[in-house]
Structures are given as structure tokens and as C-alpha cells.
N, C-alpha and C positions, 0 to 999 in steps of 0.2 A: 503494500500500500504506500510507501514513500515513495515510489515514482510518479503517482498522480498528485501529493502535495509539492514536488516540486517544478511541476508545470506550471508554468503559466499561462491560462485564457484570457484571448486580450478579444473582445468586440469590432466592430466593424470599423467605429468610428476609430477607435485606440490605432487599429492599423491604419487606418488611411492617412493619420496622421501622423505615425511615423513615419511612413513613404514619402510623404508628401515636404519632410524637412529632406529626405535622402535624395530628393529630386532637385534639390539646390532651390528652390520657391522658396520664398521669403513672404510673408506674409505683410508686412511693412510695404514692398514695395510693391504689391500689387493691390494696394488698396491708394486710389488717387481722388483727393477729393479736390474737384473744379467746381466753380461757381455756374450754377446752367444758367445762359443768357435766355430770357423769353424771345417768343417767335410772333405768338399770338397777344395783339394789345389788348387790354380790357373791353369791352364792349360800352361802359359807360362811360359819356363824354370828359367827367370831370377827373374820373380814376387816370393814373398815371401807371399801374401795373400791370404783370402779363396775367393772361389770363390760360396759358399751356397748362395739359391735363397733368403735367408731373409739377407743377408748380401748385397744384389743388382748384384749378381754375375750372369753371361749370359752364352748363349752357343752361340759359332760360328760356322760355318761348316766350317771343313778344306778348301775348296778353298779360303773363306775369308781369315780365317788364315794363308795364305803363303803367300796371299797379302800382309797381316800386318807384320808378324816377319819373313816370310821366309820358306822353307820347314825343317829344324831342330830348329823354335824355338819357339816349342810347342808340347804339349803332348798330344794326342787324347784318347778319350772313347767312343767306339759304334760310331764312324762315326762322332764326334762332339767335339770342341773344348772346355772345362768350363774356364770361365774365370770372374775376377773379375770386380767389379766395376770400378777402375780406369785405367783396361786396357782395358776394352770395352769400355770406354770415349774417350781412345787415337785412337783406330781403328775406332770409329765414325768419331771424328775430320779427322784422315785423309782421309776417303773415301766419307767425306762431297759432294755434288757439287752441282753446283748454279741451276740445271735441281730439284733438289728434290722441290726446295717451289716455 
């Protein structure tokens, strides 16, 4: 029976991570962090930020958005409003109502 307490069982992950230091990978250098430039601008006139899906930016459909800023204040494409993170937080808050939970 001392030859099975002196094995050691290592898991899938324990291996893959010893190979993967034996492989010369460094994990330092393949993690790069760049700042992402937006592509897509806000859809509201007055907002100055992007509105790209990896930046958390939404679409609304226009009849939302006249609810929210009005019939001129907002810029549509294809039927649908882009808008950013912090201005779809604000059209959340205000169309909130106590029926939704």
C-alpha cells in the first residue's frame, strides 16, 4: 500500500498549468491591457460618449426615445436609437415603475 500514498494525482487544471509554464508562456505578458477607442457615438445629441456594445452601450427604439429626451434629442440609425451606458441608466431610472418587480 505505500506505493499509492506516494503518488501523486494532480487534476486537469494542476496539469495544464504546469505545461503551460514549460511552454515558456508567461502569463504577464500575454495579458495587455489597451484602452478600446469607441467607434459608435452616443445617439443623444448632448452625450459626448460611445455608445459600442463592449463599452455597455444599448439601443432604444425611437418611441422610447422621445419618451426620454424628446422628439429632437436624438439621432437615429435603421429604426433605432445607440446609446451609451450612462444614458440608458438614466432612461431606465426614469421609466422604472413599481408594476415591473
Amino acid at each position: 500500500m505505500n506505493y499509492l500514498r506516494d503518488r501523486v494525482y494532480m487534476g486537469f487544471k494542476a496539469k495544464a498549468r504546469k505545461h503551460r509554464s514549460d511552454n515558456g508562456e508567461d502569463e504577464k505578458n500575454t495579458k495587455t491591457s489597451s484602452k478600446t477607442e469607441g467607434e459608435l457615438p452616443c445617439g443623444i445629441r448632448d452625450c459626448e460618449k460611445f455608445a459600442d456594445k463592449s463599452m455597455g452601450g444599448r439601443s432604444l427604439s425611437i418611441e422610447n426615445a422621445i419618451d426620454g429626451w424628446g422628439s429632437s434629442g436624438y439621432e437615429a440609425r435603421k429604426g433605432r436609437v445607440r446609446v451609451c451606458k450612462s444614458c440608458y441608466r438614466k432612461w431606465k431610472k426614469e421609466n422604472k415603475t413599481e408594476d415591473m418587480y
